[in-house]
C-alpha positions as CSV (number, residue, x, y, z in Angstrom):
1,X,90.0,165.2,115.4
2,X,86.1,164.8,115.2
3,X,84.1,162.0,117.3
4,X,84.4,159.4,114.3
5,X,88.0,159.3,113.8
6,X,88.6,159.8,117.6
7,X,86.7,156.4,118.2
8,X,88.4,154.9,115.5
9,X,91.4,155.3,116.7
10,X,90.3,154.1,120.0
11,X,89.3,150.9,118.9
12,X,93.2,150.7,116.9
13,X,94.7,151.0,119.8
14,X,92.4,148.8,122.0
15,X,93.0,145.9,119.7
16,X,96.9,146.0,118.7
17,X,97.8,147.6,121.7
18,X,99.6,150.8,119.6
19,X,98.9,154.6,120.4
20,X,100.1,155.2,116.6
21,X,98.2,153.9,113.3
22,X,102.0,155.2,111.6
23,X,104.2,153.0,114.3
24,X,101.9,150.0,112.8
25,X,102.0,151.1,108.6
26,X,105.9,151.4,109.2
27,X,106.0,147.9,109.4
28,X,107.1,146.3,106.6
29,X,104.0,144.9,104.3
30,X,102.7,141.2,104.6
31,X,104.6,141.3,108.2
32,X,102.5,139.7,110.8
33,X,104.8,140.4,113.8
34,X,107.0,143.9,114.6
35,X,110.7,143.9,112.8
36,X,111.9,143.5,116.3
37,X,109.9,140.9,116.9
38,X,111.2,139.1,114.0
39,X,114.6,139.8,114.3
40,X,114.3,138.1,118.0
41,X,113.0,135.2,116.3
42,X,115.7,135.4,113.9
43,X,118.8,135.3,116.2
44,X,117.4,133.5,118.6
45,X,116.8,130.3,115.3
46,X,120.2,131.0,114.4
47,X,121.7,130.1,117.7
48,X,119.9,126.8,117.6
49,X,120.9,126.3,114.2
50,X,124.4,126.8,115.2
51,X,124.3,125.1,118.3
52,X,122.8,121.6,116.1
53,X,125.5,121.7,113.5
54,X,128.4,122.4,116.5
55,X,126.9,119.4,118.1
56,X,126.0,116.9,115.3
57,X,127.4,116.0,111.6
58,X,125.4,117.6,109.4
59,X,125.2,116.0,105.7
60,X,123.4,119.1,104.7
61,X,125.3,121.4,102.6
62,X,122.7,124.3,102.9
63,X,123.7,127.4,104.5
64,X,123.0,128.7,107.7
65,X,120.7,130.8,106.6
66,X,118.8,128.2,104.2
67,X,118.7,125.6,107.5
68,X,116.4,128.6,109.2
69,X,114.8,129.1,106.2
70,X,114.1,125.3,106.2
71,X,113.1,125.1,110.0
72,X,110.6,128.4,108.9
73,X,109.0,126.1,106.4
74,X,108.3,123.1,108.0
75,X,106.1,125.1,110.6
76,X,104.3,127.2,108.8
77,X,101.7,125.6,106.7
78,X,101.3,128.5,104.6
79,X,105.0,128.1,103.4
80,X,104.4,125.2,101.0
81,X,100.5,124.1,101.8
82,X,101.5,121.4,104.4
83,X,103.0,120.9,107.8
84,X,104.1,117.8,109.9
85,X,101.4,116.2,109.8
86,X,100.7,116.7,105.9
87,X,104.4,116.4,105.3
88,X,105.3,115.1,101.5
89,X,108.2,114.6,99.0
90,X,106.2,117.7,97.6
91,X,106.6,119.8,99.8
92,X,110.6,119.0,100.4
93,X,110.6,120.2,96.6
94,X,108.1,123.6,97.1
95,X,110.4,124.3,99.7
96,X,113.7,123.8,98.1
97,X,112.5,126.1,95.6
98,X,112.4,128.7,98.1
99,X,116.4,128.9,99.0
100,X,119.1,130.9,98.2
101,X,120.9,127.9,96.6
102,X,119.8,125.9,93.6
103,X,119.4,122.6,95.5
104,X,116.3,119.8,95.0
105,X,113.7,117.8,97.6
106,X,116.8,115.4,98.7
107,X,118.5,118.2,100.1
108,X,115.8,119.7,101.9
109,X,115.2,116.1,103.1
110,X,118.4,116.1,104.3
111,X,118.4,119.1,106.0
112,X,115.4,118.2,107.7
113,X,116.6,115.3,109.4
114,X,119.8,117.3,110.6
115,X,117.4,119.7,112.0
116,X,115.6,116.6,113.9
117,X,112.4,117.8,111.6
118,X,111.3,114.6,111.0
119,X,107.4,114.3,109.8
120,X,104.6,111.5,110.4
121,X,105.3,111.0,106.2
122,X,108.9,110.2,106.8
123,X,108.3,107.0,108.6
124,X,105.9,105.6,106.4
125,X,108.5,103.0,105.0
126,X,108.0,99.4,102.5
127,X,109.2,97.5,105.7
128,X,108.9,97.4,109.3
129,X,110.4,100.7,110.7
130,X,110.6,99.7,114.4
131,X,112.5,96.6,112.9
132,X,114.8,99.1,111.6
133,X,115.1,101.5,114.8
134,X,116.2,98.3,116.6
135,X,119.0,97.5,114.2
136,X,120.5,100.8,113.9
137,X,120.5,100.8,118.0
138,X,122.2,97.8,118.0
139,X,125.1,99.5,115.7
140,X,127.0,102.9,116.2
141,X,126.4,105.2,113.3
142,X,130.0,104.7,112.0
143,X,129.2,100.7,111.9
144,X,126.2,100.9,109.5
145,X,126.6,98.9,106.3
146,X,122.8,100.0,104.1
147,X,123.6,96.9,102.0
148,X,123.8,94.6,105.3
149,X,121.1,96.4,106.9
150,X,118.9,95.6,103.8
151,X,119.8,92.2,103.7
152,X,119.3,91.8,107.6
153,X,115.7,93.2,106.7
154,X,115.0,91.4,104.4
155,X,116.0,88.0,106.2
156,X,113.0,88.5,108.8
157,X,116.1,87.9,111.5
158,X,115.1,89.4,115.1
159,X,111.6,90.1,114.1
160,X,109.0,90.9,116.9
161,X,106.2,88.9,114.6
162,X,106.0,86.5,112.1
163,X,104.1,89.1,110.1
164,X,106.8,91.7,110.4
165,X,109.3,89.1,108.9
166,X,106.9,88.0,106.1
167,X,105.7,91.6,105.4
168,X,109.7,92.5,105.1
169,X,110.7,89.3,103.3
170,X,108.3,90.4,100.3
171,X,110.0,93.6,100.0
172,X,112.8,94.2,98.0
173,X,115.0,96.3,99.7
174,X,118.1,98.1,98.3
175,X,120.6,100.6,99.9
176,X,119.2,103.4,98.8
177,X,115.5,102.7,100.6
178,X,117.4,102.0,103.6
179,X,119.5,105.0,103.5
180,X,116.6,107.3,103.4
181,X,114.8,105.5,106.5
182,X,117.9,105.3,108.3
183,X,118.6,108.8,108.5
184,X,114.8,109.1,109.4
185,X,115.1,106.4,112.4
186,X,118.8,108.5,113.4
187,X,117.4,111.5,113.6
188,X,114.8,110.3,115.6
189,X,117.0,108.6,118.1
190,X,119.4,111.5,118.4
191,X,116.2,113.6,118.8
192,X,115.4,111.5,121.7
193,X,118.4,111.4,123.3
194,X,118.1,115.7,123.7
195,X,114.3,114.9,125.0
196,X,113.5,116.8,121.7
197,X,114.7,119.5,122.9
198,X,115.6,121.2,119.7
199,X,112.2,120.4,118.0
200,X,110.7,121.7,121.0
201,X,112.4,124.9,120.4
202,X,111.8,125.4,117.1
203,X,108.2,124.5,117.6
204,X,107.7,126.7,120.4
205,X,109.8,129.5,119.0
206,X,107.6,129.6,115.6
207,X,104.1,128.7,116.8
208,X,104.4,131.6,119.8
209,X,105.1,133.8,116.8
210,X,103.0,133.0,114.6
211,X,99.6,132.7,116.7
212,X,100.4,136.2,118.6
213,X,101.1,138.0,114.6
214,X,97.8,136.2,113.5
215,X,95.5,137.0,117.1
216,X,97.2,140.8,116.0
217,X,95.7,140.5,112.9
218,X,92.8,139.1,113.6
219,X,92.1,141.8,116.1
220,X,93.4,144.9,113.5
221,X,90.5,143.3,110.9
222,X,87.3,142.5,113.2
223,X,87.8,145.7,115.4
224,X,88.2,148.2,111.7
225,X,85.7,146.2,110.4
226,X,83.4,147.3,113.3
227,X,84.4,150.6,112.7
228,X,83.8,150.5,109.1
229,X,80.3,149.2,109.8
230,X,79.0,151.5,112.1
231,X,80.6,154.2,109.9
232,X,78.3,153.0,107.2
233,X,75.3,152.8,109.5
234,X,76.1,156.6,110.4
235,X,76.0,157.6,106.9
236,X,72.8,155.8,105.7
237,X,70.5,157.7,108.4
């Protein structure tokens, strides 16, 4: 080993932390984090997954396996160019179009909200969505009527302003709006009730992973690139 490829492989393993440039191409390609890494990451959503759908009634019909693939998406904002902040219709559909089954944006929408995966986007409705929040409190889940709910809406009754009852008034409402922002406002609530504690562990679970795979990368590319560069500098004296 001569003095250039002995300090290159110093500075491999001072920035990834491996004593083997083969232990590191053995991972598999486009893999930020080590198989076993993954794999953690992997059971450790699929308890959680399990653990939700034990607990609550999910009207999902995706797979297990589809849900993760699901929770994957929503927190990585390279999956489908947006995360929870950026959420969109759009990005219910690029997902969708990345499971195993053949299923649309409605069904990733409503895996999402079994998943408690609920996004600044989702809450954006025609009508006052505290107003709604309040109603469905008032009611157990199995007591909801959309059509009544609509109609209660729309009637400005138990409005906290004048300007929420007007503003609601002059929508027109239907079963199907308020079926979409119901299951928004329900998985909210039953996210509360948990203190968010599954959000919180997707969220955690995910982000960990994914900054510690890209500060690995990062540190593979600037300290190589170092390398590279004084390699040049070496051979144009």
């Amino acid at each position: 080993m001569d003095d250039k490829t002995a300090e290159l492989r110093d500075i491999f393993v001072e920035t990834t932390g491996e004593e083997s440039v083969t232990e590191s191409q053995s991972d598999s390609r486009g893999s930020l984090s080590s198989t076993t890494d993954d794999a953690t990451v992997e059971e450790r959503l699929a308890e959680l997954v399990t653990t939700m759908r034990e607990r609550y009634d999910f009207a999902s019909s995706l797979s297990d396996a589809d849900l993760r693939r699901v929770v994957r998406g929503f927190f990585d904002p390279d999956a489908v160019g947006a995360d929870a902040d950026s959420w969109s219709s759009a990005a219910d559909a690029a997902l969708a179009e990345s499971l195993s089954a053949d299923v649309d944006a409605d069904e990733v929408f409503r895996a999402r909200m079994d998943l408690h995966l609920v996004a600044d986007a989702d809450r954006a409705a025609p009508f006052s969505f505290d107003r709604l929040r309040s109603l469905l409190q008032q009611r157990s889940a199995e007591a909801v009527d959309d059509d009544a709910v609509a109609a209660e809406l729309a009637s400005g009754a138990d409005a906290k302003s004048d300007a929420d009852a007007a503003a609601d008034a002059d929508t027109d409402l239907d079963a199907e709006t308020v079926r979409r922002y119901r299951r928004v406002a329900e998985s909210d609530l039953a996210s509360r009730q948990v203190n968010h504690r599954f959000r919180d562990a997707f969220s955690d679970l995910l982000t960990d992973a994914d900054l510690s795979a890209r500060l690995a990368e990062d540190a593979r590319r600037d300290g190589l690139e170092e390398a590279t560069e004084d390699i040049e500098t070496d051979v144009s004296l």
